[in-house]
N, C-alpha and C positions, 0 to 999 in steps of 0.2 A: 543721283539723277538730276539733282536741281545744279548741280556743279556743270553735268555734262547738257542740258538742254542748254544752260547758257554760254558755254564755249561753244557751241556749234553754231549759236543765235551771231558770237562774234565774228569767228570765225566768214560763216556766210556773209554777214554784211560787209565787214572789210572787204571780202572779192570783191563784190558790188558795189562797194565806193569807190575801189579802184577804176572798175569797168565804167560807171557810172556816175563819175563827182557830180554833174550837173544837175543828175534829180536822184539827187538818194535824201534818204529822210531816217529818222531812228527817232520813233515814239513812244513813248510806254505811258503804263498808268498804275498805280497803287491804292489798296484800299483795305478799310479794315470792316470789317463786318459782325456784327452782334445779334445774336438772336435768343429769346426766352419764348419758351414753349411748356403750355402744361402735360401735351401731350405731342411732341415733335413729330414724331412717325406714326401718326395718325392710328395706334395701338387698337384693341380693343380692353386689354391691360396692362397698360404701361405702368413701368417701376415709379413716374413721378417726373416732378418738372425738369425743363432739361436746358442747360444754356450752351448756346454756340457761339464758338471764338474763329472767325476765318481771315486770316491773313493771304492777300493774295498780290500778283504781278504780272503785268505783261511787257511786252518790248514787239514791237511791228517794225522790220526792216523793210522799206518799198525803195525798188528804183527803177526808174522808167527812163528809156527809149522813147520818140515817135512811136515806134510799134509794137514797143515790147514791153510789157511791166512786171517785177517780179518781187514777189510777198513773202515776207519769212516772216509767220505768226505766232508768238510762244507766251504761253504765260504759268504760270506757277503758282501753287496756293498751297497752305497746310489749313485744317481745321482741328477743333479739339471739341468732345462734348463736355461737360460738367455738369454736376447735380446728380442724382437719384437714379433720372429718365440716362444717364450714359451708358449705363449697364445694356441697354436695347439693342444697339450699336456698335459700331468699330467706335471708340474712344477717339482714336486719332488718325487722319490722314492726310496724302499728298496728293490731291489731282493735276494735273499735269498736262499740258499738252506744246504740240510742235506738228505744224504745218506751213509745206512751202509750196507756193505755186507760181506759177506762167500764164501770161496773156499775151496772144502774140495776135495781132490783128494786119491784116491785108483789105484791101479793097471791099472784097466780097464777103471775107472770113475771118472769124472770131476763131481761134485754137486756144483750147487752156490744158493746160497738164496741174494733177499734184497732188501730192504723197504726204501722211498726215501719220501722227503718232500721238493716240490721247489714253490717257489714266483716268478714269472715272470711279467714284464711291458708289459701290454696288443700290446701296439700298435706299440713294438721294434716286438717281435713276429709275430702284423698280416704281419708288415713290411720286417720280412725276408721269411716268409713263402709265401706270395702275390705278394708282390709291392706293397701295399698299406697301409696305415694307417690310419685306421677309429676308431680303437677301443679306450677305455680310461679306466684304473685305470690296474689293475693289475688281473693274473692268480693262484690259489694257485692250486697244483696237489699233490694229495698224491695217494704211489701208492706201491706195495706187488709184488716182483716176484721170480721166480726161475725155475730152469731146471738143466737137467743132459745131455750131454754128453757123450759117449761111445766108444770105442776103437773098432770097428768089429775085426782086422784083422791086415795087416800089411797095406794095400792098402785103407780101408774103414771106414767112422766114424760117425757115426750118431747121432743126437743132440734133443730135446725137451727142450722147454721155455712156460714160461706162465707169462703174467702178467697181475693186476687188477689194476686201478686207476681210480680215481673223482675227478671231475674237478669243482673249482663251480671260480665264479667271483665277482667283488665288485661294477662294471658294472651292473646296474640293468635293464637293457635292455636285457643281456646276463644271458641263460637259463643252471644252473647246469647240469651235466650226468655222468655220469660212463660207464668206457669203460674197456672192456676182452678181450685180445687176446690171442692167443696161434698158436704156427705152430713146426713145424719139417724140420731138414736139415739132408740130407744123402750127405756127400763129397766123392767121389771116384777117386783115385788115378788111373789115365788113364799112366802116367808116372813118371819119377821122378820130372816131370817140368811141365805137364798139370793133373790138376785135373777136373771132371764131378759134379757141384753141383746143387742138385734138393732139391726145396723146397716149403712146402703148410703149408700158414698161412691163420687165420681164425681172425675175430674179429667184435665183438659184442658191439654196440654202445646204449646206451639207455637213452635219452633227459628228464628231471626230469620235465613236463610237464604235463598239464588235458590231451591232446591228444596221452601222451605217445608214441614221435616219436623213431623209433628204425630202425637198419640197420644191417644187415651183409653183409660183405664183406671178401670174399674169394680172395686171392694172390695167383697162383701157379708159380712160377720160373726154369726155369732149363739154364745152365748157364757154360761156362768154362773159368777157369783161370788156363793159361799159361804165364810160363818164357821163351819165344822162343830165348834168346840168355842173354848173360850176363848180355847185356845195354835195352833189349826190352822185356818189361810187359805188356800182355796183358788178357786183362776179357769183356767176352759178357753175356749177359744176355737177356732170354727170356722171357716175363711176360703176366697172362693171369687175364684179373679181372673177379668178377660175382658179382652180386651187388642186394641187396632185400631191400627195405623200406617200412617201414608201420607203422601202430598207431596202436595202443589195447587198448587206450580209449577214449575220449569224442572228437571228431571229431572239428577239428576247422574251423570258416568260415574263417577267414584272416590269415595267415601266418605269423607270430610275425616274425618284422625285429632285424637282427642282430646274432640270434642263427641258427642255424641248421633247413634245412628245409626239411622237410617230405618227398619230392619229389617223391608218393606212386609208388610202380611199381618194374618191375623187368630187368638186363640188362647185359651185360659183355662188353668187351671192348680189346685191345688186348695192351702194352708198348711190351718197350727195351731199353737198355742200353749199351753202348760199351767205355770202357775206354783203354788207351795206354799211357804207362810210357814211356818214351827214354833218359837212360843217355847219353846225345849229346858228353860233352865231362866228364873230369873227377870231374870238378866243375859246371856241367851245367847241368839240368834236366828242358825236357819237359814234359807235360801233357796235353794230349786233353783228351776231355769227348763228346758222346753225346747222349740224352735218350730222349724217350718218356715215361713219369710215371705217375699213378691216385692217389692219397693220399689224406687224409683226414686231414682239417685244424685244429686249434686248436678249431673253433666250433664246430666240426665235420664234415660240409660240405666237398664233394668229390673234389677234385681238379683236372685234368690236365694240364698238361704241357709238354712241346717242350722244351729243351733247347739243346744248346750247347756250348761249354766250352775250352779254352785252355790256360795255368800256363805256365811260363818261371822263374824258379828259378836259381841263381847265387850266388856259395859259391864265397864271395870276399878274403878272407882268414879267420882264426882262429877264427876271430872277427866279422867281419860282410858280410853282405850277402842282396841279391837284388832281387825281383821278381815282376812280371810284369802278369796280371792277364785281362782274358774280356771273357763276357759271355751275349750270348743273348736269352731269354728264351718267352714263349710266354703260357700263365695261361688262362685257362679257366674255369669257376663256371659254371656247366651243369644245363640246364633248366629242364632233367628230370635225372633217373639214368644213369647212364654213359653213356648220350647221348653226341655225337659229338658235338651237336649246344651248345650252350651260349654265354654268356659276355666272349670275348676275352682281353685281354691287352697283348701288347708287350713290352717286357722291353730288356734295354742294361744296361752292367756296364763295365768298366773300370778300374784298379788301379795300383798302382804303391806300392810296398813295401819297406822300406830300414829298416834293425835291427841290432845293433848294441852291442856288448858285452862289457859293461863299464870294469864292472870288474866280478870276479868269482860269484857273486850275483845278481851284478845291470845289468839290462839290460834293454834297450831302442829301441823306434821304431818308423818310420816318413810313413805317407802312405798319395796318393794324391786318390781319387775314385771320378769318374765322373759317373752318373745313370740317366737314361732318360726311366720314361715313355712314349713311342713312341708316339706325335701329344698331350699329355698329361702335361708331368712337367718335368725340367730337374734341376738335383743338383750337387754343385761340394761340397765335404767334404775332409778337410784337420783334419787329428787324430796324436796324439801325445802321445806316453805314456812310462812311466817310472815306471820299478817294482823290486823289490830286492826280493832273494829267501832266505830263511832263517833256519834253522833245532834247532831246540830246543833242543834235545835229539835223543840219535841212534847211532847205529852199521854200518860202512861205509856197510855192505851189505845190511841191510836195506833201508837205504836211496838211493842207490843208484837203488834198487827195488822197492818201492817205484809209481815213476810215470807210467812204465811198470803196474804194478800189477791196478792203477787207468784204464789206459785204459784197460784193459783186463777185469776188472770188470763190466767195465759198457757195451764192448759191450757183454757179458754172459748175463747180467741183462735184456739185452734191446730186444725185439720179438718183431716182425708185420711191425711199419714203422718207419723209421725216416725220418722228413721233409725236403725235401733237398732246403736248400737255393736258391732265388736267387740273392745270394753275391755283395749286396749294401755294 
């Protein structure tokens, strides 16, 4: 697989160096990574301490037109556990991914297309998405999107996304599905510093099962983000869920553990979100966070959560820099559709950051993170890693657009949810 992600990474850039000599660019970065944990996957009895080895790579092909820009994203890693705590776990793996997208912009209109293929370690995932880590081997998702964007006015802008993906596993407890979502955002410009954003996503879950389990789920959001003074950013958000599940085929008498559960019936629920940036002083940025949100895991089950959240970052100078991080959240798997009751777990984390700029390439980073399932399991994990950036080929305007144009792509690409950590 790492053979063939990277002949297709050549493959594609080459066309596009051809079509494109004047702004093509080929970037990558490498990095090794080390982690010691006494209890890595936040256990309630784990076998013992556990160390990790992650070797990883990317390579980012962009080339831009006036109006057109196009992204070939891939990167490659293996990891390895060691120690005692490996037995808990897949011992070794290959996450993996490959996505390429389109930006194709007109006067009025933003269009982005694009098609994504990622390999993910089951039980890093159920572990950031949960607290927990039950699952084992690995996630593969292959997935189709795109949307357009539109200019109303001088004050208004309205957006449409869609995107298709399937999900299948090498876990054979864990049941394959395909998932469709789609929503629309109208952003209104209320001043030059607060905007009004309202938005309704929709998404269709459907379980590759005899009982053909299936869900939709409707998000409506309305929401404002304001700059209320130089040093102070603020964003509220109001969230309303509606929730349907049901089978369309052969009715099951037990409930297969591990995948998605049927949970027949119909329900809504109500979130919220409130975030606040403050540059304290001129090298010091605070950030609290706090929300209640319903999301769907990577099996598909609906989740809630409680969390709350607050970041202390510290530029130390040119070179390096310090932050300090803790957040307590509180997950619960509903017994029925977005019922209140279930399996609750509370979780705390901790950490500490320090990063370090060797030189124009290399750069290095030391983090301490303490995580505690509340009456459950408590871990302390020390990470260490060192990565150099690199450019192949390219136009300093290129490269230098480049990582901009990465994130900008993927949040176009991405509609309905992303699962928000809770940042072990």
């Amino acid at each position: 697989m790492k053979a063939s992600v990277f002949m297709t990474s050549v493959c594609l850039g080459g066309l596009a160096s051809g079509a494109f000599a004047a702004d093509f660019s080929v970037k990558g970065n490498v990095s090794e990574t080390v982690e010691g944990s006494n209890n890595y996957l936040l256990l309630s009895a784990p076998s013992g301490p556990t160390l990790k080895s992650t070797t990883a790579g990317t390579l980012d092909f962009l080339a831009r037109t006036p109006t057109t820009s196009y992204l070939l994203d891939t990167n490659y890693s293996y990891y390895h556990y060691y120690g005692p705590g490996a037995v808990d776990t897949s011992v070794m793996g290959t996450p993996a991914s490959a996505t390429f997208t389109i930006n194709h912009l007109t006067e009025l209109n933003l269009y982005n297309f694009a098609a994504s293929w990622n390999r993910a370690d089951a039980a890093a995932t159920q572990l950031a998405q949960t607290g927990i880590a039950t699952a084992h081997g690995s996630i593969t998702t292959k997935a189709v999107s795109g949307g357009i964007t539109r200019d109303l006015g001088r004050i208004d802008t309205i957006s449409w996304a869609a995107n298709a993906s399937s999900v299948s596993f090498t876990d054979p407890t864990q049941t394959p599905y395909v998932d469709f979502n789609t929503g629309t955002t109208w952003n209104h410009s209320l001043s030059q510093t607060t905007s009004l954003v309202n938005a309704v996503n929709f998404d269709w879950f459907s379980e590759d099962n005899t009982a053909k389990s299936q869900r939709l789920f409707w998000t409506i959001t309305s929401g404002l983000q304001s700059r209320l003074s130089s040093r102070l950013t603020v964003s509220a958000n109001v969230l309303a869920y509606f929730a349907n599940s049901y089978q369309s085929g052969i009715a099951q008498a037990i409930i297969q553990t591990g995948g998605f559960q049927p949970m027949i019936g119909a329900g809504h629920s109500w979130g919220a979100n409130v975030a606040m940036s403050y540059q304290l002083l001129k090298s010091t940025q605070v950030s609290l966070m706090a929300a209640q949100v319903t999301i769907p895991t990577f099996t598909g089950q609906l989740q809630q959560s409680q969390s709350i959240g607050a970041t202390l970052g510290q530029t130390i100078n040119e070179f390096s820099n310090l932050s300090f991080s803790a957040n307590y959240a509180q997950a619960t798997s509903p017994n029925s559709t977005l019922a209140s009751t279930g399996t609750s777990t509370d979780f705390f984390s901790a950490s500490v950051n320090y990063g370090y700029q060797l030189t124009r390439d290399w750069r290095t980073s030391l983090s301490y993170t303490f995580a505690e399932a509340i009456g459950t399991a408590k871990s302390s994990t020390v990470l260490f890693r060192l990565s150099r950036d690199f450019t192949l080929m390219g136009n300093p305007t290129a490269i230098n657009q480049a990582e901009a144009e990465r994130a900008r792509q993927r949040a176009l690409s991405s509609v309905g949810y992303v699962f928000p950590t809770l940042h072990y």
